[in-house]
N, C-alpha and C positions, 0 to 999 in steps of 0.2 A: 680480298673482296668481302669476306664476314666479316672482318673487324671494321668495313666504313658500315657498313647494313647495321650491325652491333651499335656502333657509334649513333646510327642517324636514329634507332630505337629506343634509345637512352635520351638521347637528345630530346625526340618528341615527349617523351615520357617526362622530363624535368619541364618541357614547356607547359603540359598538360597537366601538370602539379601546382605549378605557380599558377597557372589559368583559374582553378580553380580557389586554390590558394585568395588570389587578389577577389574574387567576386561576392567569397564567404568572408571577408575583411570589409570592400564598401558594403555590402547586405547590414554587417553591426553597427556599422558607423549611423548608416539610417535610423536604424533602430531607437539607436540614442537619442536622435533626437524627437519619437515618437513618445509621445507619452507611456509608462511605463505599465499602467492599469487595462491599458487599451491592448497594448500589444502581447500582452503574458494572460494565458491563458489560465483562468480560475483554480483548475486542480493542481497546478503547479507552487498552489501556496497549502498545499496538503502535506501533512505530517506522517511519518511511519513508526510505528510502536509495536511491541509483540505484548501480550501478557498472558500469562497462564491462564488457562482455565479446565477444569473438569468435568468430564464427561467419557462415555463411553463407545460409542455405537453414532451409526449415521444419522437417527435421528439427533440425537445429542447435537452435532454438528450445522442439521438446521437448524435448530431451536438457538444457538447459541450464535449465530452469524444472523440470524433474523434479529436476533436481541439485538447484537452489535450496531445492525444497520437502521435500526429502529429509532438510534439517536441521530438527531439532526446533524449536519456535519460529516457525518461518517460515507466514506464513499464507497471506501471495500474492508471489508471483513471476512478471510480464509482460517476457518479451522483446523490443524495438526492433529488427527486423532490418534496419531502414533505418535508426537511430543508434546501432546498436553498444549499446545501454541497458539494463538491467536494472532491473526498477523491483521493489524489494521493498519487505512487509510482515513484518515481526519484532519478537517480545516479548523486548527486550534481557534481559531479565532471567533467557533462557530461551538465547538465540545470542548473537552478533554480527556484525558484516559480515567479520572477518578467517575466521570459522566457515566463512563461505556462501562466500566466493571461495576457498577451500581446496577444499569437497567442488567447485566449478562445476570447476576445475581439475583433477581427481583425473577427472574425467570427459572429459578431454582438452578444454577452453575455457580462452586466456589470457584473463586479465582486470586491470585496470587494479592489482591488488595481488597477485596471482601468475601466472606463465606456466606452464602444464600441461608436466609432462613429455613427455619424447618419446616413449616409448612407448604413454604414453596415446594424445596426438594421432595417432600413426601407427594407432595402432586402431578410429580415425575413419571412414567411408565417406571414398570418395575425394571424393567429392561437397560434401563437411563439410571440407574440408582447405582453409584460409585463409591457411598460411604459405605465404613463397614462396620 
């Protein structure tokens, strides 16, 4: 008696696989024939990059993710303050990463593709101040 119960469980289970199976198959079929700009949603033409930058402390961390977001295009920027990291989200076709380490710098943060002038960085709290 378990092995037909067994049986009829598995059974359903393989129907209920392919059920859904065939529904997520016609669902793409449509798709294709909808226009491609219509049905994909915007952030999905966003690019991911990391790049160093320096700093120390929390503020550090706003100022350099405000910087980030501050260029057009940019949708998310998370700071690593214990790897030095920069994790961005960018619609290339709107920035690029040389864009984003220009303004992070122009904000006083070196970063692995520009070093902030001196002035900026001395404009830093002393607190924010990582050269030595």
């Amino acid at each position: 008696m378990k092995k037909y119960i067994l049986v009829i469980v598995l059974g359903l289970g393989i129907l209920s696989f392919s059920a859904c199976n065939s529904r997520s198959t016609s669902g793409n079929d449509t798709s294709k024939t909808e226009p491609t700009a219509q049905s994909a949603p915007e952030h999905h033409q966003d690019e991911h990059a990391m790049l160093g930058v320096q700093g120390l402390c929390e503020m550090c961390k706003e100022r350099i993710e405000t910087a980030a977001k501050g260029v057009e295009g940019v949708s998310s920027a998370m700071w690593d303050i214990e790897k030095k990291e920069l994790h961005l989200n960018f619609n290339p076709h709107q920035t690029n990463l040389d864009a984003i380490s220009k303004a992070i710098a122009k904000a006083g943060h070196d970063t692995d593709r520009d070093k902030a002038d001196q002035a900026a960085y001395d404009a830093l709290p002393d607190c924010c101040k990582y050269r030595k």
